[in-house]
N, CA, C and O of each residue as an XYZ file, in Angstrom:
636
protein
N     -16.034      9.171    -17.144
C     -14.861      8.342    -16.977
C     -15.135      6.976    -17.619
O     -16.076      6.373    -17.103
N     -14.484      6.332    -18.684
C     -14.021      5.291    -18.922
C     -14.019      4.092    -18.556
O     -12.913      3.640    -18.261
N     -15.253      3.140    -18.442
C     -15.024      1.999    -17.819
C     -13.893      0.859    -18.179
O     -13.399      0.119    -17.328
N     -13.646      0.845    -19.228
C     -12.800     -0.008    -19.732
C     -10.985      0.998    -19.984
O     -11.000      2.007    -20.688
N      -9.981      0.649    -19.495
C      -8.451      0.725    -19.148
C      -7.536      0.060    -19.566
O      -7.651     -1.160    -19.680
N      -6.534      0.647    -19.855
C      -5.268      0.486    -20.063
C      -4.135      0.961    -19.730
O      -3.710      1.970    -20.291
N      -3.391      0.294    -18.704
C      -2.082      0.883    -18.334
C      -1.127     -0.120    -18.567
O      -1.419     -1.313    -18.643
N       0.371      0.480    -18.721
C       1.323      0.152    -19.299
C       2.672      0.969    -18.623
O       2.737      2.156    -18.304
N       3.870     -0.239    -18.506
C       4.606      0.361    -17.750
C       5.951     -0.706    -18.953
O       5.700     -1.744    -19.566
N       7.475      0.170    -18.903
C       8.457     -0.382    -19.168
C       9.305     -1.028    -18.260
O       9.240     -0.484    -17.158
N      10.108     -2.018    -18.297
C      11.212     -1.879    -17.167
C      12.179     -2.220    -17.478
O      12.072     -3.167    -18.257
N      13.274     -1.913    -17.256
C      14.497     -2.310    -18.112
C      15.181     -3.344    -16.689
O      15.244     -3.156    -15.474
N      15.575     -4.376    -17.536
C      16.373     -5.545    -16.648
C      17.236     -6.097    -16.952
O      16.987     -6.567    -18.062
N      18.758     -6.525    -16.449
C      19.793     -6.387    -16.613
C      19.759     -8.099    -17.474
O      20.471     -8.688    -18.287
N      18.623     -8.352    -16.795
C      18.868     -9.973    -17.535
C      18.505    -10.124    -18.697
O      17.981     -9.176    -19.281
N      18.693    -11.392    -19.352
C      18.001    -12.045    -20.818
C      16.349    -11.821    -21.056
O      15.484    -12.245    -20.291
N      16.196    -11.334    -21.846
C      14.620    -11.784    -22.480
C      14.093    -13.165    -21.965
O      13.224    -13.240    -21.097
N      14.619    -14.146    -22.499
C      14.701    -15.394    -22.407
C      14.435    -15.630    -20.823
O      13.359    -15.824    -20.256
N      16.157    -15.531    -20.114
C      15.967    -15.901    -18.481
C      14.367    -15.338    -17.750
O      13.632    -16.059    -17.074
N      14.131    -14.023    -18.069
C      13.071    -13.424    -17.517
C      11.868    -14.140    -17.658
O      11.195    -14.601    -16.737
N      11.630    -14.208    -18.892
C      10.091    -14.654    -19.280
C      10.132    -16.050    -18.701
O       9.250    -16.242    -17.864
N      11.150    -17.346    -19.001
C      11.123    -18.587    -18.994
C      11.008    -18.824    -16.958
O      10.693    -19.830    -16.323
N      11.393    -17.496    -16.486
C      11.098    -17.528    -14.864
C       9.386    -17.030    -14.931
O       8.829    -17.144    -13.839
N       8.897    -16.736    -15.558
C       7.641    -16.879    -14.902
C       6.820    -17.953    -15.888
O       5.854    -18.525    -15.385
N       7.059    -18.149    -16.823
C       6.616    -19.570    -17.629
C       6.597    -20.681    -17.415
O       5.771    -21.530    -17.750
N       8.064    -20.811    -16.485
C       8.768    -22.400    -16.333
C       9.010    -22.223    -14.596
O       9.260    -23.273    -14.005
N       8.953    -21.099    -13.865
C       9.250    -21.280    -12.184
C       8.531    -20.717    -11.466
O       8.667    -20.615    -10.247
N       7.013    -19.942    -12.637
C       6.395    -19.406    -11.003
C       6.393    -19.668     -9.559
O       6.506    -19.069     -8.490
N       6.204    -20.889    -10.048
C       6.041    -21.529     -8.214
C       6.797    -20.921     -7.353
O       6.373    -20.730     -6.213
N       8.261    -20.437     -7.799
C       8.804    -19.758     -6.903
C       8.729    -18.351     -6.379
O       9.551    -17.892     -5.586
N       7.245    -17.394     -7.080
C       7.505    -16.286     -7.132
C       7.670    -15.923     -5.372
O       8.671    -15.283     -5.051
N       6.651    -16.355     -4.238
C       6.537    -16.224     -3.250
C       8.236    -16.066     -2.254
O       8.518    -15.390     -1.265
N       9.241    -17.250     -3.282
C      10.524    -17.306     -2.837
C      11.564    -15.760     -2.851
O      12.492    -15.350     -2.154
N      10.856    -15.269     -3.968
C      11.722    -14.659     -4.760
C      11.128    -12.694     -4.832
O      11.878    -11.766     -5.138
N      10.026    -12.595     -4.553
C       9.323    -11.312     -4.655
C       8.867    -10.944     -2.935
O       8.375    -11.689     -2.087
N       9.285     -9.405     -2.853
C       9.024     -9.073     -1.466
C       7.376     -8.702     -1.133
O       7.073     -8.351      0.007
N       6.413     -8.799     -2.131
C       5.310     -8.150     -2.299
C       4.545     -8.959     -2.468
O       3.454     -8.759     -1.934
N       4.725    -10.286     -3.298
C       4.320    -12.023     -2.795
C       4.117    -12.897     -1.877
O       5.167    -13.530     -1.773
N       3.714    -13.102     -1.495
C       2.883    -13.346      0.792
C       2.853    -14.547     -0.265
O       3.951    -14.812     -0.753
N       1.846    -15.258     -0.661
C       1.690    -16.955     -1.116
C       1.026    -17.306     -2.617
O       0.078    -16.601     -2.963
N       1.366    -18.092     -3.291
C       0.785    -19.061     -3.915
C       0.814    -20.471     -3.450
O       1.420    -21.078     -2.566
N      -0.360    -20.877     -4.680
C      -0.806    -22.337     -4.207
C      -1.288    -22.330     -5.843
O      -1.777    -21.342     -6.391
N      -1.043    -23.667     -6.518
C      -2.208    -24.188     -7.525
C      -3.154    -24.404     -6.576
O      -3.074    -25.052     -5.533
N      -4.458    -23.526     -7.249
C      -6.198    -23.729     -7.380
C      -6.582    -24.949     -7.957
O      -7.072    -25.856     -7.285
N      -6.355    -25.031     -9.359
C      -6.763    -26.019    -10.157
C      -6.044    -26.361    -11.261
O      -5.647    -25.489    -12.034
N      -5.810    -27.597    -11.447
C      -4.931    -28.360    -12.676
C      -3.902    -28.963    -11.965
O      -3.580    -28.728    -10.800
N      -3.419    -29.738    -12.724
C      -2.278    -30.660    -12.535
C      -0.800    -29.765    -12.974
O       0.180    -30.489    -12.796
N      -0.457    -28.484    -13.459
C       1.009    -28.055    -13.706
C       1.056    -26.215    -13.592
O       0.826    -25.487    -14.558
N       1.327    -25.829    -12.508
C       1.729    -24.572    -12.615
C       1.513    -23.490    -13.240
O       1.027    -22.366    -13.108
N       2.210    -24.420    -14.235
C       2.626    -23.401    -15.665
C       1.806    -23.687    -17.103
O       2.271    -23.318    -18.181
N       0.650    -24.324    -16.990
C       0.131    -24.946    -17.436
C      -1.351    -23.830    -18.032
O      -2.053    -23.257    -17.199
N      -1.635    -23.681    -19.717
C      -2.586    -22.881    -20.056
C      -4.193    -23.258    -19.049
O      -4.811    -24.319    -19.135
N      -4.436    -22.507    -18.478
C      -5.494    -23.043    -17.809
C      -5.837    -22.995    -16.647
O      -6.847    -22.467    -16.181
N      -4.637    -23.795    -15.885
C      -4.456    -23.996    -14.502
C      -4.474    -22.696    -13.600
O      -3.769    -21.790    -14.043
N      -4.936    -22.513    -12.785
C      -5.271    -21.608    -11.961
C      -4.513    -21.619    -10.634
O      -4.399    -22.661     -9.989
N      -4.024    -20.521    -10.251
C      -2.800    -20.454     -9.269
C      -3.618    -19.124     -7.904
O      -4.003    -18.030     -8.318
N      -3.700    -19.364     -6.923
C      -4.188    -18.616     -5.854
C      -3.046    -17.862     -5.383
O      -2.120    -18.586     -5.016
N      -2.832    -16.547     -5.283
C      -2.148    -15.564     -4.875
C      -2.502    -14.711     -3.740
O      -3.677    -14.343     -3.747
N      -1.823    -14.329     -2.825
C      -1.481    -13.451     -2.153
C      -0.585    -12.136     -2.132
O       0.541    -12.364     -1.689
N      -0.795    -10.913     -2.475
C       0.127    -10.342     -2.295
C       0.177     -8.725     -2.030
O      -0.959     -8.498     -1.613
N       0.777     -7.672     -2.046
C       0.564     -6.481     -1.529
C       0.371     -5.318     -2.854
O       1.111     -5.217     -3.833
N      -0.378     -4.819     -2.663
C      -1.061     -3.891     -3.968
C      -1.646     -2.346     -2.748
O      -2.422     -2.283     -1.795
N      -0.809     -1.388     -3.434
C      -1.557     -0.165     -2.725
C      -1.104     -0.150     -1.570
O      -1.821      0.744     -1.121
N      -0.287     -0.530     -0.502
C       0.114     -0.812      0.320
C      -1.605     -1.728      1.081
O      -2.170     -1.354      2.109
N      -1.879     -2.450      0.538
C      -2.935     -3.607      1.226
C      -2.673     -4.542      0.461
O      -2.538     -4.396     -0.753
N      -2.508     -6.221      1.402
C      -2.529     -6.910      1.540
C      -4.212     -7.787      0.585
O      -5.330     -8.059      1.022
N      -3.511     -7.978     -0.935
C      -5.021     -8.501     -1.451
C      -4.664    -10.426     -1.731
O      -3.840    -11.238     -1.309
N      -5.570    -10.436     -2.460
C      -5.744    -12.463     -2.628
C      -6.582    -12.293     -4.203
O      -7.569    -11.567     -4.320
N      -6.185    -12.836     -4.982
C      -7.054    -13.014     -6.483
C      -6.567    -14.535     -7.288
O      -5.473    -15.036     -7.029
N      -7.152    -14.920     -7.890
C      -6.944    -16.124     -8.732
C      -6.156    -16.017     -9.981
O      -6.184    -14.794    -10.118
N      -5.493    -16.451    -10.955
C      -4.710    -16.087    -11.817
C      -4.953    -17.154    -12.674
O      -5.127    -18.248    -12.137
N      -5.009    -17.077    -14.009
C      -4.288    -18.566    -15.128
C      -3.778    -17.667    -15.946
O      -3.989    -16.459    -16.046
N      -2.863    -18.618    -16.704
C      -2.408    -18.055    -18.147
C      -3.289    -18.508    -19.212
O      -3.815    -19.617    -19.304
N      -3.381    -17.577    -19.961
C      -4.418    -17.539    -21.040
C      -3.594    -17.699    -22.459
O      -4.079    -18.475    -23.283
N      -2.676    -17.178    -22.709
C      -1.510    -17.848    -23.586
C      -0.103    -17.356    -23.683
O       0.188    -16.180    -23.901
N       0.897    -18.491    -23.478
C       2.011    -18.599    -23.601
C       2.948    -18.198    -25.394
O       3.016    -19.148    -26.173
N       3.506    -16.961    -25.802
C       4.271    -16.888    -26.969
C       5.495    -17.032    -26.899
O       6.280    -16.096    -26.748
N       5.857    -18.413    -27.016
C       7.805    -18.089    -26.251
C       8.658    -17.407    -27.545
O       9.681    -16.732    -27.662
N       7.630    -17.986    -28.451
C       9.302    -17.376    -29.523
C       8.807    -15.528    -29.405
O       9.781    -14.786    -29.525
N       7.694    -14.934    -29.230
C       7.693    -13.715    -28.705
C       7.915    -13.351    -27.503
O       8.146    -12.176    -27.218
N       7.873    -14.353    -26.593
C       8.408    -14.466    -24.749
C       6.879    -13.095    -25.010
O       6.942    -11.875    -24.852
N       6.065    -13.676    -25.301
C       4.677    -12.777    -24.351
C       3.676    -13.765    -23.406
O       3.239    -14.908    -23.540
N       3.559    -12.771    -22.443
C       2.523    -14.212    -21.566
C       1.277    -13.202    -20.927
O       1.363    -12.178    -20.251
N       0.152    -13.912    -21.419
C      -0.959    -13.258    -20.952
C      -1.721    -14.171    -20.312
O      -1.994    -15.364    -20.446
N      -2.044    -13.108    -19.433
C      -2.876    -13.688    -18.200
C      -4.110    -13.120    -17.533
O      -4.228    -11.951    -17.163
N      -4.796    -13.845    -17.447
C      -6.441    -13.653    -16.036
C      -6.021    -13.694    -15.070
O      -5.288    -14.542    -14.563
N      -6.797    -11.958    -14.330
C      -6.844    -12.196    -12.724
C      -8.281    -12.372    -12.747
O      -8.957    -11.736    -13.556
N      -8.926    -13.370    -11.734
C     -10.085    -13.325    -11.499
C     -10.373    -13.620     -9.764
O      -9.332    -13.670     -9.109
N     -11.761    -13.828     -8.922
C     -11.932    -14.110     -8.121
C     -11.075    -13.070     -7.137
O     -10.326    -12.343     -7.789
N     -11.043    -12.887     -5.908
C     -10.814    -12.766     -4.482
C     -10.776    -10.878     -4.610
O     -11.741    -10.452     -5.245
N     -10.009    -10.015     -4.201
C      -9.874     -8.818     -4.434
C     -10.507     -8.119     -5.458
O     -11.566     -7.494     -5.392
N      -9.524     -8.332     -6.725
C      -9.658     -7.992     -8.134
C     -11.252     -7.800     -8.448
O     -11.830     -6.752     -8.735
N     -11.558     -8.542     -8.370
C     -13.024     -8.893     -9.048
C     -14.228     -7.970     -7.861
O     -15.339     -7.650     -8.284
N     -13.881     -7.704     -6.679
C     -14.609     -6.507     -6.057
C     -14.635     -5.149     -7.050
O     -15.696     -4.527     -6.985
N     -13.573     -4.575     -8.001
C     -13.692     -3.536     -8.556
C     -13.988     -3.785    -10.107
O     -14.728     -3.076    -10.789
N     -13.128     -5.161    -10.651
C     -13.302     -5.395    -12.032
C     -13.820     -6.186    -12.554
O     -13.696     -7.331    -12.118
N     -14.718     -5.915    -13.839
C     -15.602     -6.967    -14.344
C     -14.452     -7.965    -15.086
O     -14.632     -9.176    -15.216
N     -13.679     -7.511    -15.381
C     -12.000     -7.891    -16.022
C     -11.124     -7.518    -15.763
O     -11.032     -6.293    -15.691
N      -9.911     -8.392    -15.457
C      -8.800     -8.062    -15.462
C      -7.693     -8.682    -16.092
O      -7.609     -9.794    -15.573
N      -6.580     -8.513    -17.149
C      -6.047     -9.078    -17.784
C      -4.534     -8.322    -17.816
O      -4.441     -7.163    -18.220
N      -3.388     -9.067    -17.366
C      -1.836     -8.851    -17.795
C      -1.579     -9.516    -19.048
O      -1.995    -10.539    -19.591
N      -0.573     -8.399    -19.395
C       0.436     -8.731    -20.319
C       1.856     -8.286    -20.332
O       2.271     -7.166    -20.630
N       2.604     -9.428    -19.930
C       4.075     -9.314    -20.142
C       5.046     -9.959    -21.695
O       5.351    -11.060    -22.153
N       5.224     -8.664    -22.027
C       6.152     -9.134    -23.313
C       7.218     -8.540    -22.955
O       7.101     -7.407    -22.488
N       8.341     -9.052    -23.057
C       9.787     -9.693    -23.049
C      10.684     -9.171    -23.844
O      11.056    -10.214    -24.381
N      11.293     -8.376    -24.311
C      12.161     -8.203    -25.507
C      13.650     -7.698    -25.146
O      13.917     -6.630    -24.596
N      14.786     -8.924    -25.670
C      16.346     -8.072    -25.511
C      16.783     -6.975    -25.826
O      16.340     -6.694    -26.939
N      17.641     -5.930    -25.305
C      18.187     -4.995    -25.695
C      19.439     -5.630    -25.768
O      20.101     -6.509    -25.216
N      19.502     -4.397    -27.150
C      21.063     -4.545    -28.412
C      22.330     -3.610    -27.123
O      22.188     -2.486    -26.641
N      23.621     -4.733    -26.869
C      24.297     -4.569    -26.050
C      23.488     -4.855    -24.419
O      23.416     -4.035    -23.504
N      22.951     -6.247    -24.434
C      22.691     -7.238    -23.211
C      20.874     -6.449    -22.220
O      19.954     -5.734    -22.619
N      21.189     -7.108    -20.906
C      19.389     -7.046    -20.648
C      18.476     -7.346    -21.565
O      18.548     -8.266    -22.380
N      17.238     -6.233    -21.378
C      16.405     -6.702    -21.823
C      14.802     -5.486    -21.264
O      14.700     -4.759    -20.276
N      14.093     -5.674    -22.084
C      12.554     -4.459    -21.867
C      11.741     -5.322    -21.512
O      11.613     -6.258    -22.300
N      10.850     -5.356    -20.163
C       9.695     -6.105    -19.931
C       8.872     -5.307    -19.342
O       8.989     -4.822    -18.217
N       7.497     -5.073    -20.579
C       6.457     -4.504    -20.961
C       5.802     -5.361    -20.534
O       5.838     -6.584    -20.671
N       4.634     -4.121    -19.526
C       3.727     -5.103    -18.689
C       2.467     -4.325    -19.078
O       2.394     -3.109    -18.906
N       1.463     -5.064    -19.614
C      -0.051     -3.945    -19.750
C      -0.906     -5.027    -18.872
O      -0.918     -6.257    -18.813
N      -1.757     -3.761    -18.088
C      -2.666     -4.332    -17.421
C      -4.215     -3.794    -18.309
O      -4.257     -2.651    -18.764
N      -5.243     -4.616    -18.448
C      -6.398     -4.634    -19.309
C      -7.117     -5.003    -18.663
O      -7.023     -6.143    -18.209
N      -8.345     -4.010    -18.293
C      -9.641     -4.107    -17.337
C     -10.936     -3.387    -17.775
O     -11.095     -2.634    -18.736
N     -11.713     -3.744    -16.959
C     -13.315     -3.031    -16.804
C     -13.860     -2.927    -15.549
O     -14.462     -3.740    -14.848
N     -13.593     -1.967    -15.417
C     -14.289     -1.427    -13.735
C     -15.846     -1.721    -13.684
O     -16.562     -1.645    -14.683
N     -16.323     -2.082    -12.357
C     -17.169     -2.586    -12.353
C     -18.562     -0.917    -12.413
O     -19.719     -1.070    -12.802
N     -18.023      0.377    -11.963
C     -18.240      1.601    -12.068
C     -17.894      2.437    -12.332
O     -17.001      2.619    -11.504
N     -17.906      3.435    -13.107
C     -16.959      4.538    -13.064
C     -16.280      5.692    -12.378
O     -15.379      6.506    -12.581
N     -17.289      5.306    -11.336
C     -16.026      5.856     -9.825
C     -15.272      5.032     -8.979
O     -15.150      5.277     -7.778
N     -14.564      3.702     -9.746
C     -13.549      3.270     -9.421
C     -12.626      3.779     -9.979
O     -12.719      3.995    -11.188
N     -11.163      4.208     -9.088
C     -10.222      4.385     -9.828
C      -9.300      3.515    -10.269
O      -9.122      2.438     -9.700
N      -8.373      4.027    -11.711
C      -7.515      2.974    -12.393
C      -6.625      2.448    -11.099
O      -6.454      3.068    -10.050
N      -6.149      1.261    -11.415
C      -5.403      0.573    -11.130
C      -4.124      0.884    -11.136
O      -3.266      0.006    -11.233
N      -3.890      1.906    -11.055
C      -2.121      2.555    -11.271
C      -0.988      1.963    -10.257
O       0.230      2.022    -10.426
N      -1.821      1.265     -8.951
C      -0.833      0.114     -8.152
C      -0.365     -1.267     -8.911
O       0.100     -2.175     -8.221
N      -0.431     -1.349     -9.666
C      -0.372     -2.691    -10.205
C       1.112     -2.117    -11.198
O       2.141     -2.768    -11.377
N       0.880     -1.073    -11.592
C       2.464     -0.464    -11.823
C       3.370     -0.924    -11.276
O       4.090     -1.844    -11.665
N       3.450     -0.044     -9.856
C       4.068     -0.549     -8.923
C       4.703     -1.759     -8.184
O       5.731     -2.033     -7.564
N       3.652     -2.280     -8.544
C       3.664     -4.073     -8.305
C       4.392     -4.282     -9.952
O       5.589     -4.553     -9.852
N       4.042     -4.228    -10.979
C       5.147     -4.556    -11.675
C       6.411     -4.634    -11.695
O       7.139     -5.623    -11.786
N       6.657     -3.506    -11.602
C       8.548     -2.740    -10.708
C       8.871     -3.636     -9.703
O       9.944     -4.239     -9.670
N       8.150     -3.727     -9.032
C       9.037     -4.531     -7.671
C       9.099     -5.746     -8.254
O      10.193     -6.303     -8.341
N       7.684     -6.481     -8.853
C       7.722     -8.106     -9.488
C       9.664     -7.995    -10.441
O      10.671     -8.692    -10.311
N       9.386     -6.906    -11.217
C      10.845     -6.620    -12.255
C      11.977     -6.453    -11.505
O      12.982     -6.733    -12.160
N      12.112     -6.244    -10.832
C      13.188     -5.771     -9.543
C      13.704     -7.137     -9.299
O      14.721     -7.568     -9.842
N      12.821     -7.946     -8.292
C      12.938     -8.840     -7.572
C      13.220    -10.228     -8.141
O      14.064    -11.044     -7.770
N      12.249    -10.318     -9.209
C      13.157    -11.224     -9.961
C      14.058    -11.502    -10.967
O      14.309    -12.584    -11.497
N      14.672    -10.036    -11.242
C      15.602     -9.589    -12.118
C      16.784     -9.716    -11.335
O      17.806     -9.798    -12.017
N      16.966     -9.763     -9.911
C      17.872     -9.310     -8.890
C      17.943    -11.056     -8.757
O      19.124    -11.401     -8.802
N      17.241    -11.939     -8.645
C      17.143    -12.960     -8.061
C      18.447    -14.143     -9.398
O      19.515    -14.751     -9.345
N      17.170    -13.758    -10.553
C      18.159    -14.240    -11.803
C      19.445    -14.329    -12.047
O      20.177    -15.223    -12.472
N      19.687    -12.516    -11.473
C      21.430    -12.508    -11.584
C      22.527    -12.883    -10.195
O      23.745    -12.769    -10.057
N      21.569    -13.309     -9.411
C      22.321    -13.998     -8.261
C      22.644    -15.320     -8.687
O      23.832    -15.636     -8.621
N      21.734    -16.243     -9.155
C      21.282    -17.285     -9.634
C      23.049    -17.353    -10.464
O      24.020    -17.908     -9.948
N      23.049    -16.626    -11.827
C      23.556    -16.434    -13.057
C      25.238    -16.189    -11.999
O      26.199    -16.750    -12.525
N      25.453    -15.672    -11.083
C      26.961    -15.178    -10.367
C      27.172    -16.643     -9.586
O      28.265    -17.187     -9.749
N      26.069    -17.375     -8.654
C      26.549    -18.658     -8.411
C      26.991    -19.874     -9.515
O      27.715    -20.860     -9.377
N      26.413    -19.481    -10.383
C      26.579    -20.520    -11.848
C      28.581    -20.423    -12.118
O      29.510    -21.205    -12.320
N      28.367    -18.998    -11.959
C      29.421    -18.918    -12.761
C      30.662    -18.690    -11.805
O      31.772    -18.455    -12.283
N      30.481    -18.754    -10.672
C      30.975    -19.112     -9.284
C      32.023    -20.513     -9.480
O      33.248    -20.639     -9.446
N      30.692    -21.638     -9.738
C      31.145    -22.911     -9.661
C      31.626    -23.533    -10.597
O      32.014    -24.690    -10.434
């Protein structure tokens, strides 16, 4: 078995390329507000959120258990809306020597939008198994704040 992985999931979302990505670029802070599978964040370290570098402490539910890992973004592509990111420290790092997301962003022709999520790791053994919860946790992350956006987008257009 394979120490080093790759999984990859699609999700189709009713919202913008744009709205999607620029919510976790420009509002993480709110994911805890906004995701049912999100228990807490906190900035770790740095002065901005959203900031290459800065490190954000998470809480949240994977596998049906309750884990905790550290996060930064490693780089921001807006005119590709791709955002890659380090999990390191708390949970994560019990099984992986690495762990790395990637969300890229792309509109579909006649409105929404595709957000492609790859997760990139190295098990610390090879009788750990893949990470195929983090799927899961994608979907709901895509769900929840796809659902949140277009509430957002119906009060706008409410007022």
């Amino acid at each position: 078995m394979a120490l080093t992985g790759k999984l990859e999931i699609e999700i189709e979302i009713q919202s913008s390329a744009t709205e999607f990505f620029n919510f976790f670029v420009k509002t993480l802070h709110n994911l805890p507000n906004v995701a049912s599978c999100v228990h807490a964040g906190q900035l770790h370290q740095g002065d901005d959120w959203h900031a290459i570098g800065s490190a954000k402490h998470w809480t949240y539910t994977v596998d049906g258990k309750v884990v905790t890992c550290k996060e930064r973004f490693e780089e921001i592509d807006e005119e590709n809306k791709t955002l890659k990111i380090e999990l390191f420290e708390g949970d994560v790092k019990e099984e992986h020597k690495s762990f790395k997301c990637i969300i890229k962003v792309t509109d579909k022709e006649g409105g929404g939008a595709v957000a492609k999520w790859s997760f990139l790791y190295e098990k610390i053994h090879a009788g750990i198994s893949d990470p195929k919860g983090y799927l899961d946790l994608a979907k709901s992350l895509a769900k929840d704040v796809d659902a949140h956006l277009l509430s957002a987008q119906e009060g706008r257009a409410e007022n």
